[in-house]
N, CA, C and O atoms as a Tinker XYZ file with bonds, in Angstrom:
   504  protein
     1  N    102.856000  -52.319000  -66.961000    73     2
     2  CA   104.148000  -52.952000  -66.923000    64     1     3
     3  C    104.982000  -52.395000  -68.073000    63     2     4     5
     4  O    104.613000  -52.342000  -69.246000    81     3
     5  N    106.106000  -52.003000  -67.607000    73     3     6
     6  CA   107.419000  -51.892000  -68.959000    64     5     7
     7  C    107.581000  -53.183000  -69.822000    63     6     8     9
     8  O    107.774000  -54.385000  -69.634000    81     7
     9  N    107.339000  -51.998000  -71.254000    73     7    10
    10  CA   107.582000  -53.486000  -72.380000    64     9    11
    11  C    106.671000  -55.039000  -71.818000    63    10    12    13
    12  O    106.000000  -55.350000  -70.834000    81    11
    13  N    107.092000  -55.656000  -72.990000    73    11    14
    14  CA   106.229000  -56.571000  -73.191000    64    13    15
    15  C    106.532000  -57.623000  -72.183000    63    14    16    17
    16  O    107.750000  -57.794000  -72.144000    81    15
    17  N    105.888000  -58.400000  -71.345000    73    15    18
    18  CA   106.363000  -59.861000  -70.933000    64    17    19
    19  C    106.393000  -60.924000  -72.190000    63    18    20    21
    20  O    105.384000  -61.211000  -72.833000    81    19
    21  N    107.509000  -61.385000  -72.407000    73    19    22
    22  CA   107.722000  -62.592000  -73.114000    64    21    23
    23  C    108.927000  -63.165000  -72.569000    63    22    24    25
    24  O    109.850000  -62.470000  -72.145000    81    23
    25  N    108.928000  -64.750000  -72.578000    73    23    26
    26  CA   110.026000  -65.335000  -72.237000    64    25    27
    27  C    110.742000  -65.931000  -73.728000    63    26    28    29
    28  O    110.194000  -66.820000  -74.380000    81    27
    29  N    111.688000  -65.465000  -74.025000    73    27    30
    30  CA   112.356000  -65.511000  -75.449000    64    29    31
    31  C    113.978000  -65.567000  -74.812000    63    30    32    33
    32  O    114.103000  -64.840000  -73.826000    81    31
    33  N    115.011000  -66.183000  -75.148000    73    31    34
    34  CA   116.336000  -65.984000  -75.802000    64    33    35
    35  C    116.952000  -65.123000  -74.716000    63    34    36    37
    36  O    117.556000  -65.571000  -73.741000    81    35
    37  N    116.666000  -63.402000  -75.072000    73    35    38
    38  CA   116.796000  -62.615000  -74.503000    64    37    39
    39  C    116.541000  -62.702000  -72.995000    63    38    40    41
    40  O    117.318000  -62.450000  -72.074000    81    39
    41  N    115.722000  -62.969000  -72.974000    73    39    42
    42  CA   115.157000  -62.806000  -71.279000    64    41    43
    43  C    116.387000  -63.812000  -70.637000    63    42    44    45
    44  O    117.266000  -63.369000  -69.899000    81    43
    45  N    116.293000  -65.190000  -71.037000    73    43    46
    46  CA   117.095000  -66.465000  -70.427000    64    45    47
    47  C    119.063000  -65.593000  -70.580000    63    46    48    49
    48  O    119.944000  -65.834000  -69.755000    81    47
    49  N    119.182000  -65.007000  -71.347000    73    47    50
    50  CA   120.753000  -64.797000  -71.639000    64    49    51
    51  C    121.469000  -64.402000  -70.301000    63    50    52    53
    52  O    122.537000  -64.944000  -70.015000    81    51
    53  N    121.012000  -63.652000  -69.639000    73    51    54
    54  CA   121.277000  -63.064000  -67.897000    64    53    55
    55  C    121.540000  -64.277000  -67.150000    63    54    56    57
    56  O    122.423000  -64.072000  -66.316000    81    55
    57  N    121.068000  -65.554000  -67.138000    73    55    58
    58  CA   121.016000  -66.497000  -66.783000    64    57    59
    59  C    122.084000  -67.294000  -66.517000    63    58    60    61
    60  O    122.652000  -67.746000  -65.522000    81    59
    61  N    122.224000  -67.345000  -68.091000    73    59    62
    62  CA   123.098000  -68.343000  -68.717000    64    61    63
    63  C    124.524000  -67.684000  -68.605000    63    62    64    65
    64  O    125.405000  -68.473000  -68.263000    81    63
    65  N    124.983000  -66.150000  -68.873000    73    63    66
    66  CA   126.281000  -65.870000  -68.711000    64    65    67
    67  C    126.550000  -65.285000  -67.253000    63    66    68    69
    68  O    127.390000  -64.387000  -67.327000    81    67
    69  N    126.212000  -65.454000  -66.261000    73    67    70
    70  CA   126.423000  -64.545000  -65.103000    64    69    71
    71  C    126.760000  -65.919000  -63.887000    63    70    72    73
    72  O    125.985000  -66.773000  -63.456000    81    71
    73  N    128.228000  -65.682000  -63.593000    73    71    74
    74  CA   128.723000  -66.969000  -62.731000    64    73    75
    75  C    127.599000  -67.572000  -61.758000    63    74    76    77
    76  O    127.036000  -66.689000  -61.111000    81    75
    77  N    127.166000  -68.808000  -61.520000    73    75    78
    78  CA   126.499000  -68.913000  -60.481000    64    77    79
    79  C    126.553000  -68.034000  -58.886000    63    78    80    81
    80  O    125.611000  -67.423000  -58.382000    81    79
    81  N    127.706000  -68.168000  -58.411000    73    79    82
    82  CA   127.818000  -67.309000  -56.968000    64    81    83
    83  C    127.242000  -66.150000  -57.257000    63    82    84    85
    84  O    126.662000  -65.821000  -56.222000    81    83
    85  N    127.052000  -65.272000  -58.142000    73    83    86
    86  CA   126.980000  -63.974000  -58.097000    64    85    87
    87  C    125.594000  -63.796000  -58.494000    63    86    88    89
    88  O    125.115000  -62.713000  -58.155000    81    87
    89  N    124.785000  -64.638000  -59.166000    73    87    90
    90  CA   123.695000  -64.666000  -59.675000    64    89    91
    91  C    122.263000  -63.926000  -57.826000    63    90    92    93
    92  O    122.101000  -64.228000  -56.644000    81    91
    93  N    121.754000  -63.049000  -58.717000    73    91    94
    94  CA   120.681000  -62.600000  -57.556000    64    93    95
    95  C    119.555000  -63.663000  -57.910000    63    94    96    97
    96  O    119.109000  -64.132000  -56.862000    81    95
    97  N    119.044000  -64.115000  -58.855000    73    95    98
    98  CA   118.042000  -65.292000  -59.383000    64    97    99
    99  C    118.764000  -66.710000  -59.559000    63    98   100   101
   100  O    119.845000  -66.553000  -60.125000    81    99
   101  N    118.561000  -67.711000  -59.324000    73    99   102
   102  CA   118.859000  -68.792000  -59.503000    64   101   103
   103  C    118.113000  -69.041000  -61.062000    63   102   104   105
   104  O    118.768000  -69.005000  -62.103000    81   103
   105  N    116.854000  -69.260000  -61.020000    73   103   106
   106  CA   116.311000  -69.191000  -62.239000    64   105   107
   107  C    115.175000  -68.475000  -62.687000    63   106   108   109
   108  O    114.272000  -68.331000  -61.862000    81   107
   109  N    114.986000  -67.860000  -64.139000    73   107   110
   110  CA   114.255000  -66.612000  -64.731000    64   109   111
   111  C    112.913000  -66.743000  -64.192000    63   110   112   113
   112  O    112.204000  -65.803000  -64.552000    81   111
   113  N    112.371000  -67.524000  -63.509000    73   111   114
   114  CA   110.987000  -67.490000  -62.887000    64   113   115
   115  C    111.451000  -67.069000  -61.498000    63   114   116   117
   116  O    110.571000  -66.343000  -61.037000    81   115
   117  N    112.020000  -67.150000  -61.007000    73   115   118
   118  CA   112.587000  -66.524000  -59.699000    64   117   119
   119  C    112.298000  -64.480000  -59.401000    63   118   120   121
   120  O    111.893000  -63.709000  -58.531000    81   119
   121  N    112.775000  -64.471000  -60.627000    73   119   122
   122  CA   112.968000  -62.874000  -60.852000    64   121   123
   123  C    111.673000  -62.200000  -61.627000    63   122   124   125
   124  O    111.255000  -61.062000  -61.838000    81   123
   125  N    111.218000  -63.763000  -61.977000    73   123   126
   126  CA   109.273000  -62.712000  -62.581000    64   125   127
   127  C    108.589000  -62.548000  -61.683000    63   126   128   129
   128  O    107.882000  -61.567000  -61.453000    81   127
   129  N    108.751000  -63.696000  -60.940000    73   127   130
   130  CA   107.998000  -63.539000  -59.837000    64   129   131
   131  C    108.223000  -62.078000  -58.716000    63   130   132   133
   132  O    107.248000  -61.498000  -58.239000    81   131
   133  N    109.158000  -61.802000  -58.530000    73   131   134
   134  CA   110.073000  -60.786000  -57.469000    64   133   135
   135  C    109.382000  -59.364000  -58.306000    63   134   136   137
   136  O    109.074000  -58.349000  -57.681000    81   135
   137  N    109.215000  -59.500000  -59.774000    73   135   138
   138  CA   109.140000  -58.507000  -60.511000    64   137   139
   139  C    107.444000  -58.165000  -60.550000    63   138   140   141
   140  O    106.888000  -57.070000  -60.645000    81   139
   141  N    107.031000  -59.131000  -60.471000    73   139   142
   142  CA   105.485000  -59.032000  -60.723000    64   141   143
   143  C    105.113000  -58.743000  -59.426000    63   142   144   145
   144  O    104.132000  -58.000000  -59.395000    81   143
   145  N    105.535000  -59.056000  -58.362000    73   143   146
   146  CA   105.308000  -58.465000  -57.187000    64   145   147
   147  C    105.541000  -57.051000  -56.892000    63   146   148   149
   148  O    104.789000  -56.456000  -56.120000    81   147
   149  N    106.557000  -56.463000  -57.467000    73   147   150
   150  CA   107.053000  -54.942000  -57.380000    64   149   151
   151  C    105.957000  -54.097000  -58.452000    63   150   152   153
   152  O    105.745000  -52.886000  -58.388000    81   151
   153  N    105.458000  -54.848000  -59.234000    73   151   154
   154  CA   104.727000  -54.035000  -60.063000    64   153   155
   155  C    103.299000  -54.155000  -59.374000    63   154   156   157
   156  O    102.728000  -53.076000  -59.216000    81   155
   157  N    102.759000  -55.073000  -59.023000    73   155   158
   158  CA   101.625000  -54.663000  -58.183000    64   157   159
   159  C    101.462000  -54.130000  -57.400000    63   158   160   161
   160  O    100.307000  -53.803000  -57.126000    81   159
   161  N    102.666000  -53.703000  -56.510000    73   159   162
   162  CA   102.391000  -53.274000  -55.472000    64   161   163
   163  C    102.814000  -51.625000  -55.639000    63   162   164   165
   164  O    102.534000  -50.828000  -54.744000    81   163
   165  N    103.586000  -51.168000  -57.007000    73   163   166
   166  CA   103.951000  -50.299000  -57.309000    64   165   167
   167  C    102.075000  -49.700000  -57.861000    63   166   168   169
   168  O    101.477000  -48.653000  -57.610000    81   167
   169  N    101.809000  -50.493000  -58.378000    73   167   170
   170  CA    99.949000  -50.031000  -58.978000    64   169   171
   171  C     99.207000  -49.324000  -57.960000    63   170   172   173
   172  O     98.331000  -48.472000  -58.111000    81   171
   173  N     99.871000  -49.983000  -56.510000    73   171   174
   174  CA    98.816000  -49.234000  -55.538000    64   173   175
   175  C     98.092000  -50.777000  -55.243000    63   174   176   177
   176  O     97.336000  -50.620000  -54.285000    81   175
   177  N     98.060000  -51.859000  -55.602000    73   175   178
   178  CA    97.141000  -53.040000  -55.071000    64   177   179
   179  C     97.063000  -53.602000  -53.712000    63   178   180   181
   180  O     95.972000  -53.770000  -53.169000    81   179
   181  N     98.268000  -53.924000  -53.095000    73   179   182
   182  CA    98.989000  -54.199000  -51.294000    64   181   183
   183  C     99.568000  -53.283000  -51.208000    63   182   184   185
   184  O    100.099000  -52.574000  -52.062000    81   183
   185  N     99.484000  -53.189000  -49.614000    73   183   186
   186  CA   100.311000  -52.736000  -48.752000    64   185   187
   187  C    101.546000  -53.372000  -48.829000    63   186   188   189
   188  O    101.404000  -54.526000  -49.232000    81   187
   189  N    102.941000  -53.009000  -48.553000    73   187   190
   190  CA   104.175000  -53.736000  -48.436000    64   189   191
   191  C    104.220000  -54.138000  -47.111000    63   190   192   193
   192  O    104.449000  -55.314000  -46.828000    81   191
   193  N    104.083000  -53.535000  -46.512000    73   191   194
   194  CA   104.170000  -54.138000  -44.927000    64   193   195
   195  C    102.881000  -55.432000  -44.526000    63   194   196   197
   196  O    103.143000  -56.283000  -43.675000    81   195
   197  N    101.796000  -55.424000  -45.108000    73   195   198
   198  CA   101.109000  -57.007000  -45.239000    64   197   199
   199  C    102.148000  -57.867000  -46.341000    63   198   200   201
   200  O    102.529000  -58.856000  -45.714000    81   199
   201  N    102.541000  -57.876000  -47.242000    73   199   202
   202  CA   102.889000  -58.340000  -47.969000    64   201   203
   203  C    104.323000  -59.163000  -47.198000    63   202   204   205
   204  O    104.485000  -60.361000  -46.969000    81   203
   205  N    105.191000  -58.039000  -46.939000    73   203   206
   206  CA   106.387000  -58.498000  -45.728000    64   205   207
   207  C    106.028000  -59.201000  -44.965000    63   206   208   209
   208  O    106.656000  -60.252000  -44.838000    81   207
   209  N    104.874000  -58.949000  -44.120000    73   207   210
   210  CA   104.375000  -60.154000  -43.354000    64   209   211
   211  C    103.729000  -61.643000  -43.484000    63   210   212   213
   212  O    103.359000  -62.529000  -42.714000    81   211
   213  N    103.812000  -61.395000  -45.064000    73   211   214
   214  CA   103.369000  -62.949000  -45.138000    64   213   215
   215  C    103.901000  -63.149000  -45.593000    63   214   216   217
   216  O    103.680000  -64.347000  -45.764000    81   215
   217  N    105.113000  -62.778000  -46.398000    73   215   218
   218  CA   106.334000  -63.785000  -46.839000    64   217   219
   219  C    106.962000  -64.358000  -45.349000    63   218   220   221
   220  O    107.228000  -65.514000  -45.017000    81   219
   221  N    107.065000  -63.300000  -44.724000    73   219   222
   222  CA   107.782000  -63.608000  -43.423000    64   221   223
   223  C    107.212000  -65.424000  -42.779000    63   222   224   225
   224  O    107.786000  -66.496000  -42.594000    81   223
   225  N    106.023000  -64.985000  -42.650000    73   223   226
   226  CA   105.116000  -65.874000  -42.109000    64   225   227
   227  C    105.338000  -67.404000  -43.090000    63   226   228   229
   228  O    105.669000  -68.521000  -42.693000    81   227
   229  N    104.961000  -66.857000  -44.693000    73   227   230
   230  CA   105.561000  -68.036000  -45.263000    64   229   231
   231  C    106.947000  -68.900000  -45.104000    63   230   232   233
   232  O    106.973000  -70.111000  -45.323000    81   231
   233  N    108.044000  -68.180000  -44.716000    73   231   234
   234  CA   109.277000  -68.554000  -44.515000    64   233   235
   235  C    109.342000  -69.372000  -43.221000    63   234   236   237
   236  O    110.242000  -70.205000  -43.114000    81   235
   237  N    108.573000  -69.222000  -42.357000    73   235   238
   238  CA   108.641000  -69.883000  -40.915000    64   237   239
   239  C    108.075000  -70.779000  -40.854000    63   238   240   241
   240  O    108.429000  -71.759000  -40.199000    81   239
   241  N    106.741000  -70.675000  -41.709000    73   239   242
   242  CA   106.275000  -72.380000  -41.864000    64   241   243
   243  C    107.062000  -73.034000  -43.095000    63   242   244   245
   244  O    106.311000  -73.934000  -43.472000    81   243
   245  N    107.827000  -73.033000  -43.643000    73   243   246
   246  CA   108.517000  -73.612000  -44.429000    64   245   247
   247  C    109.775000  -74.421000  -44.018000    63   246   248   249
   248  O    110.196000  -75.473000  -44.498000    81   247
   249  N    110.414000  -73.435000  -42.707000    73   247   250
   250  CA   111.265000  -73.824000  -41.892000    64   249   251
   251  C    110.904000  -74.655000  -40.817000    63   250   252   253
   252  O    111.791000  -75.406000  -40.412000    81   251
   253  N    109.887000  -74.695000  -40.299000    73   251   254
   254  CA   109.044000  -75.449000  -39.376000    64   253   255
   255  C    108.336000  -76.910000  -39.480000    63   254   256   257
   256  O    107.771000  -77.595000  -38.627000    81   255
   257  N    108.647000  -77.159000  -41.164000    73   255   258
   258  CA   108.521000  -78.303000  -41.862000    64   257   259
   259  C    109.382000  -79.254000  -41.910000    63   258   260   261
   260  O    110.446000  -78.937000  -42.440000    81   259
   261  N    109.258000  -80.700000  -41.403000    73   259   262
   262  CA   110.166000  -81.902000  -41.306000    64   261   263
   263  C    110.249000  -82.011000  -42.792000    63   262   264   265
   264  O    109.313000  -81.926000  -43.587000    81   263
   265  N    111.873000  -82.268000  -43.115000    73   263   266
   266  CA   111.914000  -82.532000  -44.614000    64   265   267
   267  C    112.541000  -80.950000  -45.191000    63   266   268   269
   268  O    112.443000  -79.853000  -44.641000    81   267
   269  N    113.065000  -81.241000  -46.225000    73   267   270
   270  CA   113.511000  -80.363000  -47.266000    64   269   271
   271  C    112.218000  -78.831000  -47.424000    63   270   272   273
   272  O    111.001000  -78.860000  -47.604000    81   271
   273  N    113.231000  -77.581000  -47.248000    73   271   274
   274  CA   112.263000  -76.914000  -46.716000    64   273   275
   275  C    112.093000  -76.409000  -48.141000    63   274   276   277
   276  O    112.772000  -76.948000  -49.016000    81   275
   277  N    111.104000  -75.254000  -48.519000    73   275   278
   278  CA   111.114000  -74.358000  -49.557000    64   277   279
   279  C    112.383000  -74.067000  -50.058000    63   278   280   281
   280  O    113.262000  -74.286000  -49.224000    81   279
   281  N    112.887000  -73.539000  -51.414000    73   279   282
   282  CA   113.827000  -72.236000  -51.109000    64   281   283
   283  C    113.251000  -71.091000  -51.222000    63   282   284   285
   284  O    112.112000  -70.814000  -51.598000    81   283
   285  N    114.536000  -70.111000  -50.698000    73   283   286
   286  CA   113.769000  -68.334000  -50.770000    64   285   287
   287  C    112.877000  -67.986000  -51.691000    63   286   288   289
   288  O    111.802000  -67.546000  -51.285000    81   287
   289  N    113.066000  -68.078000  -52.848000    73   287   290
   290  CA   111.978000  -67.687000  -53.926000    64   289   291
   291  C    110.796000  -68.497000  -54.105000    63   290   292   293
   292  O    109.788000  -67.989000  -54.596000    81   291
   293  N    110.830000  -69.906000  -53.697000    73   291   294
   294  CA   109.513000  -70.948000  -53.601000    64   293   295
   295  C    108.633000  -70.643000  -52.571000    63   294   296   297
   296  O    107.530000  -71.183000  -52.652000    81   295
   297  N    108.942000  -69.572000  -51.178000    73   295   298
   298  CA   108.164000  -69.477000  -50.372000    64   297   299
   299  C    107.810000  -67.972000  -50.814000    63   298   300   301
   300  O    106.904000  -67.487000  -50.137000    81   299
   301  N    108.312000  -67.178000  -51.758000    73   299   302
   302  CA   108.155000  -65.987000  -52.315000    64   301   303
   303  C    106.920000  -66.145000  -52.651000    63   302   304   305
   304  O    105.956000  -65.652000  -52.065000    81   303
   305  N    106.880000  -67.210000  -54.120000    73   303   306
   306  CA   105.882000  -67.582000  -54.974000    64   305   307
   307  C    104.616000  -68.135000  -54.100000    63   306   308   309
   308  O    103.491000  -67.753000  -54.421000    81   307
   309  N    104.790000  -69.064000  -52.956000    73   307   310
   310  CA   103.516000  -69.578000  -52.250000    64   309   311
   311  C    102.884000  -68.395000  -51.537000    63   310   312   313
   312  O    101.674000  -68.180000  -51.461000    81   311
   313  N    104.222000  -67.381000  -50.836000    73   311   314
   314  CA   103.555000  -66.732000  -50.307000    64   313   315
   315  C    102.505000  -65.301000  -51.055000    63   314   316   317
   316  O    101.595000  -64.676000  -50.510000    81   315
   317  N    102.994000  -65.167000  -52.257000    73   315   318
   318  CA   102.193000  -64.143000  -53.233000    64   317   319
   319  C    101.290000  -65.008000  -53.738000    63   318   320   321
   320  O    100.410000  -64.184000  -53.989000    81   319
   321  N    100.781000  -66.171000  -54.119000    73   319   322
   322  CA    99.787000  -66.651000  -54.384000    64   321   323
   323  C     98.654000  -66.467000  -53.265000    63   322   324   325
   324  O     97.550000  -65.936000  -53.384000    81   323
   325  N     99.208000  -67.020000  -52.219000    73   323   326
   326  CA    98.097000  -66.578000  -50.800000    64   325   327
   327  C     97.603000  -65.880000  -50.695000    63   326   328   329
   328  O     96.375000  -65.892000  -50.611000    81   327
   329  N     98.558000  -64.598000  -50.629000    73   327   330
   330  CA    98.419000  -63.143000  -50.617000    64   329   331
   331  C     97.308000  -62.641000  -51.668000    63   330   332   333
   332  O     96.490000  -61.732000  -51.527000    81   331
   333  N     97.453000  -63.234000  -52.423000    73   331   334
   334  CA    96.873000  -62.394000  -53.750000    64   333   335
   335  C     95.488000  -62.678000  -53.611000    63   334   336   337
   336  O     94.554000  -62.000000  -54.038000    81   335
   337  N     95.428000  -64.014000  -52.811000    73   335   338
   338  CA    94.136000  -64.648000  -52.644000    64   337   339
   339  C     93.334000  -63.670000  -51.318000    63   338   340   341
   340  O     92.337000  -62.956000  -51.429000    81   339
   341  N     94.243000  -63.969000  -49.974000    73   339   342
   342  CA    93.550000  -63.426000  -49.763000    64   341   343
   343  C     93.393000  -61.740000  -49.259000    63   342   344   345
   344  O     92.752000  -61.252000  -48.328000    81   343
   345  N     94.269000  -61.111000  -50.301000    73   343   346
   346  CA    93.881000  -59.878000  -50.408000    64   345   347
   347  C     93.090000  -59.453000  -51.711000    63   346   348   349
   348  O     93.040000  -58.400000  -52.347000    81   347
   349  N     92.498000  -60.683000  -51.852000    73   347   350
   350  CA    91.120000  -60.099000  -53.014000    64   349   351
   351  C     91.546000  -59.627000  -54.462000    63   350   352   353
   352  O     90.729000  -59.145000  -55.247000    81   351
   353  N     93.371000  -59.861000  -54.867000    73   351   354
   354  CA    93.427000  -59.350000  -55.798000    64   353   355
   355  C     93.014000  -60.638000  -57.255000    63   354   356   357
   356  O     92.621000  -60.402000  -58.397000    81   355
   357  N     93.202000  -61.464000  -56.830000    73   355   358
   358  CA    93.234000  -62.820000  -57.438000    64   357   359
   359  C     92.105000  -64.132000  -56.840000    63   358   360   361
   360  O     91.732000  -64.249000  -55.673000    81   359
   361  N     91.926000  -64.546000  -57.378000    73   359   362
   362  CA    91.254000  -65.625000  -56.840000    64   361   363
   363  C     91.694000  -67.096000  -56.901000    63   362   364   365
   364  O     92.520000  -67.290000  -57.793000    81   363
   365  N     91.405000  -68.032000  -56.286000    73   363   366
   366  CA    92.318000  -69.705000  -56.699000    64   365   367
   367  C     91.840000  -69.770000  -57.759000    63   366   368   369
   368  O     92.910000  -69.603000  -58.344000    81   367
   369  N     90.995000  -69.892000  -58.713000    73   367   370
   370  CA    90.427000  -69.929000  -59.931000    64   369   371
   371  C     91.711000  -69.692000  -61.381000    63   370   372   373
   372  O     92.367000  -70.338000  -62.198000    81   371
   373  N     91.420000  -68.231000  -60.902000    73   371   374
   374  CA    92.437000  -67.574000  -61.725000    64   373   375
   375  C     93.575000  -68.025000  -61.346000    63   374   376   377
   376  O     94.058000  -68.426000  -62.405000    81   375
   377  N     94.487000  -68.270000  -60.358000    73   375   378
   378  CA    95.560000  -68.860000  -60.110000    64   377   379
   379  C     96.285000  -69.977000  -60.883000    63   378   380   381
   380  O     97.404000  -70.150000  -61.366000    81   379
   381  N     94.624000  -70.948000  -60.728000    73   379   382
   382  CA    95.206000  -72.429000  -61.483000    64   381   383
   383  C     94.771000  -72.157000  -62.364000    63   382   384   385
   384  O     94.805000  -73.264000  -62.900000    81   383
   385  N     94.228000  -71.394000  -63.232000    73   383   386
   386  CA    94.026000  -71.220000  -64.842000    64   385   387
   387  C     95.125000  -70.543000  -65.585000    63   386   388   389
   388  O     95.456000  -70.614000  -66.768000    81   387
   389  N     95.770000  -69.637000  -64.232000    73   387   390
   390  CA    97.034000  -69.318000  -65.148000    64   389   391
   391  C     97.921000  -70.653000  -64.978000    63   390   392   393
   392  O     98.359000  -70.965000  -66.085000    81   391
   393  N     98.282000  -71.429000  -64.108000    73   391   394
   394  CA    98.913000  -72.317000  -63.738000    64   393   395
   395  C     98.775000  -73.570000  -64.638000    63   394   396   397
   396  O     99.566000  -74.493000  -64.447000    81   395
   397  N     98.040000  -73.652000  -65.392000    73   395   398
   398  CA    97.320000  -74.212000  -66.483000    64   397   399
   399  C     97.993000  -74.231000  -67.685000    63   398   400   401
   400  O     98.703000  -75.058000  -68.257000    81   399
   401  N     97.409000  -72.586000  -68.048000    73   399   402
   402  CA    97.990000  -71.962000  -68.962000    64   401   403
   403  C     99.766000  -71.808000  -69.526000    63   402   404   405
   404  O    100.227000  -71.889000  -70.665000    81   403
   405  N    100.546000  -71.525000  -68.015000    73   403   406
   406  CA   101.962000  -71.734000  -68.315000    64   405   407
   407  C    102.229000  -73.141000  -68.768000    63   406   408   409
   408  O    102.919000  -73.372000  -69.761000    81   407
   409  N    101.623000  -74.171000  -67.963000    73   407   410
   410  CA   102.329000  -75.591000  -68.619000    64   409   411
   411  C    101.834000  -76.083000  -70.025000    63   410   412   413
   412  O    102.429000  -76.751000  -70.870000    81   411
   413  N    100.742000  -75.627000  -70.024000    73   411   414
   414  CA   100.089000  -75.458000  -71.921000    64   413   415
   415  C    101.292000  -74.950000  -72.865000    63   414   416   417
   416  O    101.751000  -75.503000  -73.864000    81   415
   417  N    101.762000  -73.437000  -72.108000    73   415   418
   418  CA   102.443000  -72.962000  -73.433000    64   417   419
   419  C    103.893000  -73.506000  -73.612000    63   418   420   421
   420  O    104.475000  -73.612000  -74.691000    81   419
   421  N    104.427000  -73.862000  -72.277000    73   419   422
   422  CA   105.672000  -74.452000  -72.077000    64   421   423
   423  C    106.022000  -75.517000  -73.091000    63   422   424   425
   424  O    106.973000  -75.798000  -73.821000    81   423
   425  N    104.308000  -76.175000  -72.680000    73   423   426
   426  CA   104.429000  -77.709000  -74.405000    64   425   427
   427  C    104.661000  -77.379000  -75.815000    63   426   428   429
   428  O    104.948000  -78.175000  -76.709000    81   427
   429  N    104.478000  -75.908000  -75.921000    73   427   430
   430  CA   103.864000  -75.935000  -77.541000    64   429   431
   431  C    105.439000  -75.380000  -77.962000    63   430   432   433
   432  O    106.065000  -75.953000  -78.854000    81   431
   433  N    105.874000  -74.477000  -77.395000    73   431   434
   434  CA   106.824000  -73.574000  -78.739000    64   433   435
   435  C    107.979000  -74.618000  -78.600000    63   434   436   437
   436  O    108.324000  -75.159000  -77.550000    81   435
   437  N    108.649000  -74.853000  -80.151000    73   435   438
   438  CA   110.384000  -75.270000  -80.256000    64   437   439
   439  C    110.717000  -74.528000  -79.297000    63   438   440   441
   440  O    110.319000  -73.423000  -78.927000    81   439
   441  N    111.434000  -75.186000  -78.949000    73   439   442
   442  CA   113.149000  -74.445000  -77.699000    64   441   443
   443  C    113.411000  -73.667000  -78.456000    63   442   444   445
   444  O    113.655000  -73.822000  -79.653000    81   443
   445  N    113.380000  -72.196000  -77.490000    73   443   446
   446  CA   114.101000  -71.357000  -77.727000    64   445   447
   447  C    112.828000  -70.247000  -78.338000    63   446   448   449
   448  O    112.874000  -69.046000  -78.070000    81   447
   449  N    111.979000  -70.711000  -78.985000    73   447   450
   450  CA   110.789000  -69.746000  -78.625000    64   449   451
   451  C    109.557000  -68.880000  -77.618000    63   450   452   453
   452  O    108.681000  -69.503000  -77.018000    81   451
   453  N    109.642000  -67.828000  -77.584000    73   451   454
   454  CA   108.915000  -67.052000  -76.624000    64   453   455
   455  C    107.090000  -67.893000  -76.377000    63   454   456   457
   456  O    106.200000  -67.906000  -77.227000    81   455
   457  N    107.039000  -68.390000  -75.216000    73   455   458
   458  CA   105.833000  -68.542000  -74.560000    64   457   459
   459  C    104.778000  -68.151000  -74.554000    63   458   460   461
   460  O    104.535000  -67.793000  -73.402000    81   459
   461  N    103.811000  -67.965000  -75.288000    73   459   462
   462  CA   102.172000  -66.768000  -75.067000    64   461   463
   463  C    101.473000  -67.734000  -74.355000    63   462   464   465
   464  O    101.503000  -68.896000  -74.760000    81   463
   465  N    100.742000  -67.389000  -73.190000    73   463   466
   466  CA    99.973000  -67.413000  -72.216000    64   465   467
   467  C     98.626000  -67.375000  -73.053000    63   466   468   469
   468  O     98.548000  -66.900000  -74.186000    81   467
   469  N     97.843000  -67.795000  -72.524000    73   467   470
   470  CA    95.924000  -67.707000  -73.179000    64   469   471
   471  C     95.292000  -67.314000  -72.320000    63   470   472   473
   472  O     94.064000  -67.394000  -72.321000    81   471
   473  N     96.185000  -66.637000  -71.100000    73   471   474
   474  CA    94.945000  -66.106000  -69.958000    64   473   475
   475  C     94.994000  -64.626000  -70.060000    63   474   476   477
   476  O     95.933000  -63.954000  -70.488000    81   475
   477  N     93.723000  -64.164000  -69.555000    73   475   478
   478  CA    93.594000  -62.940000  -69.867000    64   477   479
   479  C     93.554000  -62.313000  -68.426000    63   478   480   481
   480  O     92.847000  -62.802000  -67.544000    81   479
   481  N     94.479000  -61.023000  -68.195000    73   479   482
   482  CA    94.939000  -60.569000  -66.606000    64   481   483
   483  C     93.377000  -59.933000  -66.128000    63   482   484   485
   484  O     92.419000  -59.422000  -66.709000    81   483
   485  N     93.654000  -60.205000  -65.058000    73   483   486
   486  CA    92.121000  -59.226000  -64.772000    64   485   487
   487  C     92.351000  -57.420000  -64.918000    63   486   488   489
   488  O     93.399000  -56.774000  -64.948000    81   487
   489  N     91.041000  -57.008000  -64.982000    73   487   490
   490  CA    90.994000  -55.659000  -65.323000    64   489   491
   491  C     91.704000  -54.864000  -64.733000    63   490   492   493
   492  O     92.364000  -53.958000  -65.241000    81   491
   493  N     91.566000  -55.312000  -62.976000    73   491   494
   494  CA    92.232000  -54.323000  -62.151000    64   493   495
   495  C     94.408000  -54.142000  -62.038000    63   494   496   497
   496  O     95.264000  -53.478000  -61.453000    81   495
   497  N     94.276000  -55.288000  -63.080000    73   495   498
   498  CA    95.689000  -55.246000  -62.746000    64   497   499
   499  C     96.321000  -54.758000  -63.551000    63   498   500   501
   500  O     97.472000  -54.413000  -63.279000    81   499
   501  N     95.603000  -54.495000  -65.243000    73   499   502
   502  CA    96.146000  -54.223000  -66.069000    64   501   503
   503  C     96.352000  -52.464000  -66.325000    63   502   504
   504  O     96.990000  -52.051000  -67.294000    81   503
């Protein structure tokens, strides 16, 4: 991956000055997610065309749901968790340990300080 992942100041500023209408992310987890997907798949890990197909697939059962559906990037995120699962790159384990891990670090830093994670990526991804 280019440069470091940290969520600091910097990262959020795109956010905060760019009119809503025009905004391509609603919010900065929107666009890690979109990003962390382009980089795995840039590694060589999925195929894009499985990958297309299960967002796809995610989007239709989301729409197919009585009640308030996903939005675009929430069926992004369910659908790359799946994916990841079950294309062997990830496991549920690791999933909710990172899932863990983000709401751990979210508690600790003052506002406005960068986030460190305590999980360690697996080998193949790094």
């Amino acid at each position: 991956m280019r440069g470091s992942p940290t969520l600091n100041e910097q990262t959020y500023k795109p956010f905060r000055t760019i009119e809503a209408e025009h905004r391509v992310f609603n919010e900065p987890w929107e666009a890690q997610a979109f990003a962390l997907t382009h980089v795995l798949f840039e590694k060589g890990q999925f195929d894009w065309s499985r990958w297309s197909d299960a967002l796809a697939q995610q989007i239709k059962r989301s729409e197919s749901v009585e009640g308030p559906s996903e939005s675009y990037y929430e069926c992004w995120l369910s659908a790359l968790e799946q994916f990841l699962i079950a294309e062997g790159i990830a496991s549920l384990g690791q999933l909710a340990q990172t899932r863990q891990a983000w709401a751990h670090a979210a508690q600790q830093p003052p506002h406005g300080e960068p986030l460190v994670l305590s999980v360690t990526a697996p080998s193949e991804c790094s």
